[in-house]
DRENDO-1510 file (C-alpha; in Angstrom, 1 decimal, always signed):
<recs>
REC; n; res; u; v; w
REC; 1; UNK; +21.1; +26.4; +25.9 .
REC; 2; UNK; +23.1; +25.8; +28.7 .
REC; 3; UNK; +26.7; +27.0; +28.0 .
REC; 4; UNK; +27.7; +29.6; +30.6 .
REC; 5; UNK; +30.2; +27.2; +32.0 .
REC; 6; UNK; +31.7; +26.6; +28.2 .
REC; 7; UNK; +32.1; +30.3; +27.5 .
REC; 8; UNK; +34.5; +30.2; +30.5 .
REC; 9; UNK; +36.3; +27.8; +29.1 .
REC; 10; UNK; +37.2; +29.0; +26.0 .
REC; 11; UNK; +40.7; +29.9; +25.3 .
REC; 12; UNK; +42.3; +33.3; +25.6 .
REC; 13; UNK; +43.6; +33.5; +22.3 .
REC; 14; UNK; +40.5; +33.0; +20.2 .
REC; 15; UNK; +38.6; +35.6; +22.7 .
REC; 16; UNK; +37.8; +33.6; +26.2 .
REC; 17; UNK; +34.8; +34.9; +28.0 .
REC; 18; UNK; +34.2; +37.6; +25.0 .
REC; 19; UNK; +34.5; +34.5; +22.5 .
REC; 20; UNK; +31.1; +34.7; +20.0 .
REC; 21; UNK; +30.2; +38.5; +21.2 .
REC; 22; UNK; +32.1; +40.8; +19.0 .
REC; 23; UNK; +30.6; +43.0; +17.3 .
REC; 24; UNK; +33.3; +43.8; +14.8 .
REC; 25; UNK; +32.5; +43.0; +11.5 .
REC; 26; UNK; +36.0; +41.6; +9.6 .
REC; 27; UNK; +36.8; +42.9; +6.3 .
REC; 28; UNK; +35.7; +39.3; +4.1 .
REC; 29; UNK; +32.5; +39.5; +6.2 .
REC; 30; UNK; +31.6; +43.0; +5.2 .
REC; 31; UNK; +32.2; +42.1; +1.6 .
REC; 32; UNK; +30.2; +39.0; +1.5 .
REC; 33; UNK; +27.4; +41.5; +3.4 .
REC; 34; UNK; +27.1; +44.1; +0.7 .
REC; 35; UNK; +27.3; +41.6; -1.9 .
REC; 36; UNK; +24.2; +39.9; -0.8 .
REC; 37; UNK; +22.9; +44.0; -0.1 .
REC; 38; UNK; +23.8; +44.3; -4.1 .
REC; 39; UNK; +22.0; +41.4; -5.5 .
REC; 40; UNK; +19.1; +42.1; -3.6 .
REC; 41; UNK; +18.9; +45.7; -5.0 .
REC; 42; UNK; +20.0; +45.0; -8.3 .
REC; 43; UNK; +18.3; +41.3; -9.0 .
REC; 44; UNK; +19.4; +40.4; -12.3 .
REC; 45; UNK; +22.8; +42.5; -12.6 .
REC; 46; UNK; +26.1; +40.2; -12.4 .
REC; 47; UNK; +28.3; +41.2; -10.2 .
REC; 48; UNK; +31.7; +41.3; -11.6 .
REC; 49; UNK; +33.9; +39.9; -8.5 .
REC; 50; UNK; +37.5; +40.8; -8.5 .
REC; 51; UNK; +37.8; +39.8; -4.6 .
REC; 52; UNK; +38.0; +36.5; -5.1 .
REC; 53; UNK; +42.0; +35.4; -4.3 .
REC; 54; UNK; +41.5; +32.0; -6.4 .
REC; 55; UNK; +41.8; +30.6; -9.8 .
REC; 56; UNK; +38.4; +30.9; -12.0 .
REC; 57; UNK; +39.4; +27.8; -13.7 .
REC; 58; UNK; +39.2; +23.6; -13.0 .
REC; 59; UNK; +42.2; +21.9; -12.6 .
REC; 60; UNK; +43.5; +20.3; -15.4 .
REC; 61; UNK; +41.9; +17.3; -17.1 .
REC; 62; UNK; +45.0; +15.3; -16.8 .
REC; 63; UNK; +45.3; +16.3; -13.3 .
REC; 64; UNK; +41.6; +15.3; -12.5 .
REC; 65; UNK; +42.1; +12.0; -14.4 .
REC; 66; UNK; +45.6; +11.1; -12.3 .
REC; 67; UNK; +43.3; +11.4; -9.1 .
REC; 68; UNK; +40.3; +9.6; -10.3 .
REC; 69; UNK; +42.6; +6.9; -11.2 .
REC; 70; UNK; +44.6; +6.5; -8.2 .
REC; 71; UNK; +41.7; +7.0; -6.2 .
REC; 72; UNK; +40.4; +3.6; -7.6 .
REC; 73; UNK; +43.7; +1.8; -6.2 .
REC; 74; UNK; +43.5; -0.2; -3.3 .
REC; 75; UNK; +47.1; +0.4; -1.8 .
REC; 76; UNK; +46.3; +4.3; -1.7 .
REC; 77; UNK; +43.4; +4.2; +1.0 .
REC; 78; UNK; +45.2; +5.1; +3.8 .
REC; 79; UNK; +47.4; +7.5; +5.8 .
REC; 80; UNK; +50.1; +9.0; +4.3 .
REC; 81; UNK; +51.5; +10.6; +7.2 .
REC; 82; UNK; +54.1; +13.2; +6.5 .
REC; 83; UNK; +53.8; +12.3; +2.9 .
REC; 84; UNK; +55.5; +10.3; -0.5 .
REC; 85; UNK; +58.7; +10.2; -1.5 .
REC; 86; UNK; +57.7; +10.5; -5.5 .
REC; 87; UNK; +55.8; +13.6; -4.8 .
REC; 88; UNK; +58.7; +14.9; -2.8 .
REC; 89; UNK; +61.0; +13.6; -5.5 .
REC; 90; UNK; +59.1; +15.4; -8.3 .
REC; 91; UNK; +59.1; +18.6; -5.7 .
REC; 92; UNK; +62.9; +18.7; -6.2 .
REC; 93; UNK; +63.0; +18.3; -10.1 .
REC; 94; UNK; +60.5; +21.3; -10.0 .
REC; 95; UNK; +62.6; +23.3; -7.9 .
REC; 96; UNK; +65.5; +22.1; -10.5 .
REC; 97; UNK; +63.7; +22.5; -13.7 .
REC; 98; UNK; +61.6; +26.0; -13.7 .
REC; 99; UNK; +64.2; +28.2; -10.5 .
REC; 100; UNK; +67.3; +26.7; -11.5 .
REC; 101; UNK; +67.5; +25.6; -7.8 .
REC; 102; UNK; +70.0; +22.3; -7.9 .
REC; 103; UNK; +70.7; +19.7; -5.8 .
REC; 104; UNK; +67.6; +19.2; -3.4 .
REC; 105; UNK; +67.6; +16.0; -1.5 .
REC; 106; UNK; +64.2; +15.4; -1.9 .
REC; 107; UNK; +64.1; +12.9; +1.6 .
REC; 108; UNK; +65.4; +15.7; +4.0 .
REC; 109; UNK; +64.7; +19.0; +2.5 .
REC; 110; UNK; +60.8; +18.5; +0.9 .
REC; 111; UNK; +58.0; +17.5; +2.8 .
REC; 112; UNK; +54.4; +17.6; +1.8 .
REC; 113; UNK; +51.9; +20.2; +3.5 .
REC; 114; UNK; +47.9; +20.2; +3.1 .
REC; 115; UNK; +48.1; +23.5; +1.6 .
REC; 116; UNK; +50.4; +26.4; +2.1 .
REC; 117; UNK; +48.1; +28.3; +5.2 .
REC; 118; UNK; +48.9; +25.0; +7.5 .
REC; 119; UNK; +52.2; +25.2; +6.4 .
REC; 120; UNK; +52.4; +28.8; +7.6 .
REC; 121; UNK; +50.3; +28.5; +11.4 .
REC; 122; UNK; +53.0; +24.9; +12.0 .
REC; 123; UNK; +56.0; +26.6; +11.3 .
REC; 124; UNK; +55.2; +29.3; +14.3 .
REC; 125; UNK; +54.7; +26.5; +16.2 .
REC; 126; UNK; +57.9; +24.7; +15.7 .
REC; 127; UNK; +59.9; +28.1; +16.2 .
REC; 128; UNK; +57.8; +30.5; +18.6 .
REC; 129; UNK; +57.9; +30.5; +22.3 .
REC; 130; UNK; +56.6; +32.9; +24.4 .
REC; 131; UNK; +58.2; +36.5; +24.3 .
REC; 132; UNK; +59.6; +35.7; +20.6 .
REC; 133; UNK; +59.2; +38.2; +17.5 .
REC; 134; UNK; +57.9; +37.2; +14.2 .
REC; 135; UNK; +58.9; +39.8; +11.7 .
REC; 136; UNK; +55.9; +40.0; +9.1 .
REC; 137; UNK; +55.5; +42.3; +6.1 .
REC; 138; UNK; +51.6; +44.0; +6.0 .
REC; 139; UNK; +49.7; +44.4; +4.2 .
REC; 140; UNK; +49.9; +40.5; +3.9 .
REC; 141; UNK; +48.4; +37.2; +4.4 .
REC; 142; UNK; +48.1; +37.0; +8.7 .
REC; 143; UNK; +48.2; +32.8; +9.5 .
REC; 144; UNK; +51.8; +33.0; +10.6 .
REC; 145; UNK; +51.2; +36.1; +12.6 .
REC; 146; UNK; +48.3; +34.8; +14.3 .
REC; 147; UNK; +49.8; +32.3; +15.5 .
REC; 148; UNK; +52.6; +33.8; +16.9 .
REC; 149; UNK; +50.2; +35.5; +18.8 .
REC; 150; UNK; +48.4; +32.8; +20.0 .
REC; 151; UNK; +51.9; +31.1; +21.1 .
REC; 152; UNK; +52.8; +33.9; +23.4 .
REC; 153; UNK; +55.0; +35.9; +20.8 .
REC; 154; UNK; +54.7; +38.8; +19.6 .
REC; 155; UNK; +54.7; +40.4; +15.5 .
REC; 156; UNK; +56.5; +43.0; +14.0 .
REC; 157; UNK; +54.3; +44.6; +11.3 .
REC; 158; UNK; +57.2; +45.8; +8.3 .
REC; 159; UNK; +55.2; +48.3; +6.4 .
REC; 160; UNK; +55.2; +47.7; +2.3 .
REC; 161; UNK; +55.3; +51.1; +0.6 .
REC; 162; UNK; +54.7; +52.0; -3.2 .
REC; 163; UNK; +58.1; +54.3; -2.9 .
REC; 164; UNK; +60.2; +51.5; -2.0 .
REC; 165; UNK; +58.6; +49.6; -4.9 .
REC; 166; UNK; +56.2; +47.3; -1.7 .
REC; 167; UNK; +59.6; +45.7; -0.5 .
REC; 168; UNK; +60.3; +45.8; +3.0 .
REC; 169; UNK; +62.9; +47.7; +4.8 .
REC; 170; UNK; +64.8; +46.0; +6.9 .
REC; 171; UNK; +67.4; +48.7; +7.8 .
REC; 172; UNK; +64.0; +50.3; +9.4 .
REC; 173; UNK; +63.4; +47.4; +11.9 .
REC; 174; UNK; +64.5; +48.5; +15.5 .
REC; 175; UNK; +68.1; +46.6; +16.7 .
REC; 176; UNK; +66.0; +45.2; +19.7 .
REC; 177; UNK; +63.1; +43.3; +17.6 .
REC; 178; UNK; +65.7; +42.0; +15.3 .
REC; 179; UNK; +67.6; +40.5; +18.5 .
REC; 180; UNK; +64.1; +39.3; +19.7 .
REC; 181; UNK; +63.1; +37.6; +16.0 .
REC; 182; UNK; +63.1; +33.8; +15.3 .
REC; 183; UNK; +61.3; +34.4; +12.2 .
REC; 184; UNK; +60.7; +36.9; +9.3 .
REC; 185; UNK; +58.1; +36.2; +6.7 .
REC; 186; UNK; +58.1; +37.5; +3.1 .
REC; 187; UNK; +55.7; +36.7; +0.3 .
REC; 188; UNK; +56.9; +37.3; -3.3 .
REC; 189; UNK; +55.5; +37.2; -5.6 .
REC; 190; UNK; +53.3; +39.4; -3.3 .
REC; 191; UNK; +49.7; +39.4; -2.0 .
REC; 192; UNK; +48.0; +41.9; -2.5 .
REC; 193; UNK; +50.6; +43.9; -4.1 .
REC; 194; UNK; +51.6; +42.2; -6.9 .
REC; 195; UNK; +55.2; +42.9; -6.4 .
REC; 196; UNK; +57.8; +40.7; -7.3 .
REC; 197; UNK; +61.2; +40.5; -5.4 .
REC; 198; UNK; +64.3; +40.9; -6.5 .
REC; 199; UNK; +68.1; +38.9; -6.3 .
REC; 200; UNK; +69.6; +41.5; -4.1 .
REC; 201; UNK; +66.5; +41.8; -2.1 .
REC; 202; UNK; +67.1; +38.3; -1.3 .
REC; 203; UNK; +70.3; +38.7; -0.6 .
REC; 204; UNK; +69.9; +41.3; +1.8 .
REC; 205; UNK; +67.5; +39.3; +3.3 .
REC; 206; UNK; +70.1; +36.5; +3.7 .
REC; 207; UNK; +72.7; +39.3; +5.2 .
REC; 208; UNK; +70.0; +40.2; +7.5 .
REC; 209; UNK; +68.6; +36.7; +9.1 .
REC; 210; UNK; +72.8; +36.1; +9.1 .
REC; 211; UNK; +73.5; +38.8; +10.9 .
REC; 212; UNK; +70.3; +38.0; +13.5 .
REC; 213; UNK; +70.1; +34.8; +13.2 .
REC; 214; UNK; +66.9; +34.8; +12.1 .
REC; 215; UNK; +64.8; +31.6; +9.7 .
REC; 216; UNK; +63.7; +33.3; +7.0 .
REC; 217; UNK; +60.1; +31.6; +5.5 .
REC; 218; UNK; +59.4; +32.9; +1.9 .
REC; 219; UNK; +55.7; +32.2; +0.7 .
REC; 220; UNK; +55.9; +31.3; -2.9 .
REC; 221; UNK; +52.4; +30.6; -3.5 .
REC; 222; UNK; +52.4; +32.9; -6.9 .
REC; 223; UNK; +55.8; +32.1; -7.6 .
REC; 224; UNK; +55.3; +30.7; -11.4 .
REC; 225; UNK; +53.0; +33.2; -12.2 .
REC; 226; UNK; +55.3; +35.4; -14.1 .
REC; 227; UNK; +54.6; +37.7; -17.4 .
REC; 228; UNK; +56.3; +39.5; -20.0 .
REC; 229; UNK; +59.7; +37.9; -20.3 .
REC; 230; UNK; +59.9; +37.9; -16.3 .
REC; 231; UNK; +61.4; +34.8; -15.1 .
REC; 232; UNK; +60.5; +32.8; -12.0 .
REC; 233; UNK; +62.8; +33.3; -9.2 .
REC; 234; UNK; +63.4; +31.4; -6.4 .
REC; 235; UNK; +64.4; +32.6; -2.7 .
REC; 236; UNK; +66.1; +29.7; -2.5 .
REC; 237; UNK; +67.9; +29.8; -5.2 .
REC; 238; UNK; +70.6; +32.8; -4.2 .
REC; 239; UNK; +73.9; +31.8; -2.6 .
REC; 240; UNK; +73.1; +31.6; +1.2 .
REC; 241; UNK; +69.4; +31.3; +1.3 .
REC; 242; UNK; +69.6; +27.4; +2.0 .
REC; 243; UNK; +71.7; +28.1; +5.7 .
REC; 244; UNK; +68.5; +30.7; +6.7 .
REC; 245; UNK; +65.3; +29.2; +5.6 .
REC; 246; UNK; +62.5; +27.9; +3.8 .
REC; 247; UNK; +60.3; +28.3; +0.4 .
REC; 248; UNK; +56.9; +27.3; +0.7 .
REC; 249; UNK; +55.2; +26.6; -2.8 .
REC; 250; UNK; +51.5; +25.9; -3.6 .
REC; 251; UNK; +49.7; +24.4; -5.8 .
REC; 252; UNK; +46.6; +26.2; -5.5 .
REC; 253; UNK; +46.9; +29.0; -7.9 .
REC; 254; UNK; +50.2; +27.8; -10.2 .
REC; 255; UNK; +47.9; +24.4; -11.0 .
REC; 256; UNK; +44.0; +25.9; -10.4 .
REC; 257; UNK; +44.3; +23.4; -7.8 .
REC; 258; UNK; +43.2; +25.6; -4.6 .
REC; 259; UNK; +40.9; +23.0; -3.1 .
REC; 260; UNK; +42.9; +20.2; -3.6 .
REC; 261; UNK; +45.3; +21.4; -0.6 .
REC; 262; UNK; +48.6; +20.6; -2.0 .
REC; 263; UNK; +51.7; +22.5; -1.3 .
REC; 264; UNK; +55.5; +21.8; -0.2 .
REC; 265; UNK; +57.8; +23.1; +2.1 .
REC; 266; UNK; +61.5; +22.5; +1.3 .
REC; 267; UNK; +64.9; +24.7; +1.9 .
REC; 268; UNK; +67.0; +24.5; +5.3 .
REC; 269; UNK; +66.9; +20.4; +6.3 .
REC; 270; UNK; +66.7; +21.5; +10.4 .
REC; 271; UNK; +63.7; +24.0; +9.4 .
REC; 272; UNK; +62.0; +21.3; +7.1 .
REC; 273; UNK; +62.3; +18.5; +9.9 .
REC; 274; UNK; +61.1; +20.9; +12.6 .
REC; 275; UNK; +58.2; +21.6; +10.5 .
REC; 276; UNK; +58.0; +17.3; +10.1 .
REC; 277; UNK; +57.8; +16.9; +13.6 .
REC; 278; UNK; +54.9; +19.7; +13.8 .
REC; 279; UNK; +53.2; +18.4; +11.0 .
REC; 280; UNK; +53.0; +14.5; +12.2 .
REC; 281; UNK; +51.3; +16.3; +15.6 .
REC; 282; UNK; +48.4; +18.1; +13.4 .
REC; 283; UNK; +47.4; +15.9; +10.5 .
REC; 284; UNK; +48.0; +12.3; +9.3 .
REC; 285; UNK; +48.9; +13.6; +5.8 .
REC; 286; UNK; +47.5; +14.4; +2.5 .
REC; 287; UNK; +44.9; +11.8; +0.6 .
REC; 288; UNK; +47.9; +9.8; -2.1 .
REC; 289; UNK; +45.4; +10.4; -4.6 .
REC; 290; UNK; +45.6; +14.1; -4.5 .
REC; 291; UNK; +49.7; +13.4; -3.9 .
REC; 292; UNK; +49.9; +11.7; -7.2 .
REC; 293; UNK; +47.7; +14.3; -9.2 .
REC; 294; UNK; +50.3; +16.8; -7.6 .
REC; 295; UNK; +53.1; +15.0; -8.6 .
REC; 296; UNK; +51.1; +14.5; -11.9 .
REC; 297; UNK; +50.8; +18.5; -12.2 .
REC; 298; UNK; +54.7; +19.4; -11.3 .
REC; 299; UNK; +55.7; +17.4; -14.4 .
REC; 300; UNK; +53.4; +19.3; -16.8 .
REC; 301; UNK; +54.3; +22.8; -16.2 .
REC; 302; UNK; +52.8; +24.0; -19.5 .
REC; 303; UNK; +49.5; +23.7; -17.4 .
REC; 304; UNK; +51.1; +27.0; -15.4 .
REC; 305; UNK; +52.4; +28.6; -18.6 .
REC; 306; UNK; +48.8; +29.2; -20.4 .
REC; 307; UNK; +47.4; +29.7; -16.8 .
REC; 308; UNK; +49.6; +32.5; -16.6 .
REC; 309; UNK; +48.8; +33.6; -20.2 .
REC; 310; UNK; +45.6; +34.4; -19.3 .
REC; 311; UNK; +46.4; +36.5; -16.4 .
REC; 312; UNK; +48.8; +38.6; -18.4 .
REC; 313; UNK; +46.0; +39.4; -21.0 .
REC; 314; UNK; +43.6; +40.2; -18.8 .
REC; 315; UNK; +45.9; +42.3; -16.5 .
REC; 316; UNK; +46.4; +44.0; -19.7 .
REC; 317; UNK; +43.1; +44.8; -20.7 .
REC; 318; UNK; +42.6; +45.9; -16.9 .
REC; 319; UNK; +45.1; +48.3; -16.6 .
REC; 320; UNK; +44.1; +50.3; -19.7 .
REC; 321; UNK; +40.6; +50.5; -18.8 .
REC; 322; UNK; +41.5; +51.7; -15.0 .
REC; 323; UNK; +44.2; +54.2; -16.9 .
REC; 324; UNK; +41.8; +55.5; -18.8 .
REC; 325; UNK; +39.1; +55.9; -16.1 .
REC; 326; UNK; +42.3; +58.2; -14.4 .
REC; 327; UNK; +43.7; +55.7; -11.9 .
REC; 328; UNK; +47.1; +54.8; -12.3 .
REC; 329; UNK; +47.3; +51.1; -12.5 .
REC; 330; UNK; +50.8; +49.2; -13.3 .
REC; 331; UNK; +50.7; +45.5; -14.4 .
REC; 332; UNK; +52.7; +43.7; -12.0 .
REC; 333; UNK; +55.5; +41.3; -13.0 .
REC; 334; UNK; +53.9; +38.1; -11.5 .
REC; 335; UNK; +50.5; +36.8; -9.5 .
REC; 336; UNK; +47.0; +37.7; -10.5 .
REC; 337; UNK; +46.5; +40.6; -8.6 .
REC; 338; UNK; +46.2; +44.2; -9.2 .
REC; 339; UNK; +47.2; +46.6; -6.5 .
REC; 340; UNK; +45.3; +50.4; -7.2 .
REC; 341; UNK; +45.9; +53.4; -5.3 .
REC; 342; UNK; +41.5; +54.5; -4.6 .
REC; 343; UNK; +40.7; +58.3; -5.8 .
REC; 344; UNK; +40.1; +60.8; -3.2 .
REC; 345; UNK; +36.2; +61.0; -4.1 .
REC; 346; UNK; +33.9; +61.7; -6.7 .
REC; 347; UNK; +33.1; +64.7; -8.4 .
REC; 348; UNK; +29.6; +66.3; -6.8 .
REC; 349; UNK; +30.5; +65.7; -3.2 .
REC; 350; UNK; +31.1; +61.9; -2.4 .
REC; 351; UNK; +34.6; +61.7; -0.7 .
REC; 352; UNK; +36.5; +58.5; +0.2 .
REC; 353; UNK; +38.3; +58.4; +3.6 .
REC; 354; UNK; +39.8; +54.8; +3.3 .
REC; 355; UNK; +39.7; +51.8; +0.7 .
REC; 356; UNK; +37.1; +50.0; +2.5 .
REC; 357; UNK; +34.8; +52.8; +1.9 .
REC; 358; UNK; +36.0; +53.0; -1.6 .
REC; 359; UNK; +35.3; +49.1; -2.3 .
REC; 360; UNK; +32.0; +49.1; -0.4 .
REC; 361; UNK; +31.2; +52.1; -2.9 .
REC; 362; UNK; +32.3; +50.0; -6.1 .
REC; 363; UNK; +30.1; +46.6; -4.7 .
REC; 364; UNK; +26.8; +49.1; -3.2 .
REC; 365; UNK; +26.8; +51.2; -6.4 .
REC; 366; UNK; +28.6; +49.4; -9.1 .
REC; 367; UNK; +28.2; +46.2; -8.3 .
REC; 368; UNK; +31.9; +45.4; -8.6 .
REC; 369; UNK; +33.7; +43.2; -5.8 .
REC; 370; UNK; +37.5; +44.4; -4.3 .
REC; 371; UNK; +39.3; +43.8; -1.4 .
REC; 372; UNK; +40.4; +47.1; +0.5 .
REC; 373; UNK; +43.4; +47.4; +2.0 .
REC; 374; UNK; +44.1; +50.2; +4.5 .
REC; 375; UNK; +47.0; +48.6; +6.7 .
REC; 376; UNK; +49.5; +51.0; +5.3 .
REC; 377; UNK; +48.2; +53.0; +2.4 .
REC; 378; UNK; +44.4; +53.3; +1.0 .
REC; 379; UNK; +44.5; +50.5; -1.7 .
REC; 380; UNK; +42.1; +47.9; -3.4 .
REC; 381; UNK; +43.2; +44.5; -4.7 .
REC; 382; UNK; +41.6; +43.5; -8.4 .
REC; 383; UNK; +41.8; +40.1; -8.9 .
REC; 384; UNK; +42.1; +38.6; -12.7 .
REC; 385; UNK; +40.4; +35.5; -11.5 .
REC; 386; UNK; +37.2; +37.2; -12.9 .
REC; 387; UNK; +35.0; +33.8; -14.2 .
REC; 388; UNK; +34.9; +34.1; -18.1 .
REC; 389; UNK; +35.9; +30.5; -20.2 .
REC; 390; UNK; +36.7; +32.5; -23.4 .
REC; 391; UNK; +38.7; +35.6; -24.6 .
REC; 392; UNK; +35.4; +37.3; -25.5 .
REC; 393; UNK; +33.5; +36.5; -22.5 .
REC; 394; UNK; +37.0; +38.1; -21.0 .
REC; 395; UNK; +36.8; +41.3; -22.9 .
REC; 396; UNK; +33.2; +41.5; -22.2 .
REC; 397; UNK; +33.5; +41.5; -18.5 .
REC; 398; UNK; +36.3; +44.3; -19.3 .
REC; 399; UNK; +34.2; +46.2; -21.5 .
REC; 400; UNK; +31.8; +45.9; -18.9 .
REC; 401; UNK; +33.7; +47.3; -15.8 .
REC; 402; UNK; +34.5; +50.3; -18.0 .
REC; 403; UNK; +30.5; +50.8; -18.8 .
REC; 404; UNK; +30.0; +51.0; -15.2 .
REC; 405; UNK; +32.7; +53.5; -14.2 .
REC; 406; UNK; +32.6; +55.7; -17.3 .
REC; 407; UNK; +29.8; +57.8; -15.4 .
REC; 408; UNK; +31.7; +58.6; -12.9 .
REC; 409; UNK; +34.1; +61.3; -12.5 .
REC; 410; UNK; +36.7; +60.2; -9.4 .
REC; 411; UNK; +39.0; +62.5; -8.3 .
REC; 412; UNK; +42.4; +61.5; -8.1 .
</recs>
């Protein structure tokens, strides 16, 4: 084929004339690799996959009926540019009803977004020009920091540590990068680590984005997701975070709705219409179907409340099993991830330099599925999104993981 002229072409920022001819194999694509590699040598043995960053369930029946239905109505075929006000109306009575956040006017400080990643990349490009500073906590979900990139900026990686309890320190950042930043991104309830934020976390993050005048854009995508007595908590809703940015809430994993591509974005009105006037320039807005099973799901938050049953008992079951194995897992406080520090190697000689060669041990020889993280520290990510439909098929796949790691003796 003909293309020599179209490699040429090809913008900077996605790889220009190298574009197609790396070599480097990303960390998701070397998983789904020595997946494949596993079936093939083991045909017939599940693999138990606990990479997997999405709910194992459907949406909810009432959920799925609202959009069948108001896919059948004439009036709902068309654009719905930067969104409905009923879904954006029910956004604010959620924000009201389960953070205790009051008095959202659901016209200027909710808009709709087709999922929480978009929601991420568009509000670098309302706030990023060349030369700018995103402030980003890794490890961590990359979309806003990739674009920064692409938009000339530049990121500020703030490490999460297991000593400071994975919260940032933002006393560490350098006084010239925090005089450079237009944005800092936190995600809490956190991904991977599973660490949930506190008040005066947030309120030293309102001190600091005061102080820098910086727009602070919280990723609440686990948000509801809470166990034990822990109660959601809203960014937004500690004295001050309204003047300094944004929360942006999803739908995928509170609801099971992850292909849907719901989410919101409300907080600071000037941040919400910059994203609005972003968002009108990428997408003609979300199906009004899939608007009005959202709106549907925000008022019947007992959907989230079993859904984050489940996780609890299975982050249970998890963490004793790992425990007794010799790791030292700690259930987290909210999302359905597990963050464990890997062992050092295994008794007889087999020694593990990173996480990734720790996970591709677990997938090759175990047939279990993680996600490594080496960004700061050697971790894994566990995921509770295992597929099982009952309690016993949940124990099972427990008992099942322990079966396979009970012959090993890791080294800690």
């Amino acid at each position: 084929m003909a293309d020599s002229y179209i490699q040429g072409l090809i913008a900077e920022r996605i790889g220009g004339d190298k574009f197609g001819k790396d070599t480097v194999l990303y960390k998701f694509e070397k998983i789904k690799r020595a997946k494949r590699a596993a079936m093939a040598a083991y045909p017939g043995v599940e693999i138990i996959d606990m990479g997997v960053g999405e709910p194992d369930d459907m949406a909810d029946a009432g959920v799925i009926a609202e959009l069948a239905k108001q896919a059948a109505v004439w009036e709902n075929r068309g654009y719905t540019d930067n969104g409905r006000e009923d879904f954006q109306k029910a956004a604010a009575k959620y924000m009201n009803d389960i953070y205790g956040v009051k008095g959202i006017d659901p016209y200027t400080q909710v808009i709709h977004s087709i999922g929480s990643k978009p929601a991420l990349a568009m509000i670098a490009q309302a706030f990023i020009n060349p030369g700018d500073i995103t402030i980003m906590t890794i490890p961590g979900y990359p979309v806003i920091g990739t674009m920064t990139s692409w938009l000339g900026g530049k990121v500020y990686k703030l490490p999460l540590l297991e000593a400071n309890g994975f919260l940032p320190e933002l006393s560490s950042i350098p006084e010239d990068v925090a005089k450079k930043a237009k944005l800092l991104y936190i995600n809490y309830p956190n991904n991977p680590t599973g660490a949930f934020a506190s008040k005066e976390f947030y309120n030293e993050v309102i001190s600091f984005a005061k102080k820098y005048n910086i727009v602070v854009v919280q990723d609440a995508a686990y948000a509801a997701l809470t166990f034990d007595g822990t109660k959601p908590l809203s960014f937004l809703s500690v004295d001050g975070a309204m003047d300094v940015g944004i929360e942006i809430h999803s739908l995928s994993k509170a609801f099971n709705m992850t292909g849907w591509r719901m989410a919101f974005v409300t907080g600071n009105p000037l941040v919400v219409k910059a994203f609005a006037a972003v968002k009108d320039n990428n997408d003609s807005g979300q199906f009004n179907a899939i608007q009005l099973a959202g709106k549907y799901a925000l008022e019947h938050t007992e959907i989230t409340s079993e859904t984050a049953k489940k996780y609890s008992r299975r982050h249970d079951m998890l963490v004793e099993v790992l425990n007794k194995l010799g790791f030292k897992a700690k259930k987290p406080k909210a999302s359905f991830y597990l963050y464990v520090k890997i062992p050092k190697g295994i008794k007889g000689g087999i020694e593990f330099k990173n996480a990734e060669e720790f996970s591709q041990y677990l997938i090759k020889e175990k047939l279990i599925s993680t996600v490594p993280w080496d960004d700061v520290e050697p971790y894994v990510r566990m995921s509770v999104t295992f597929v099982a439909k009952t309690e016993d098929e949940e124990k099972g796949v427990i008992d099942e993981i322990y079966r396979r790691l009970s012959d090993t003796e890791f080294i800690f």
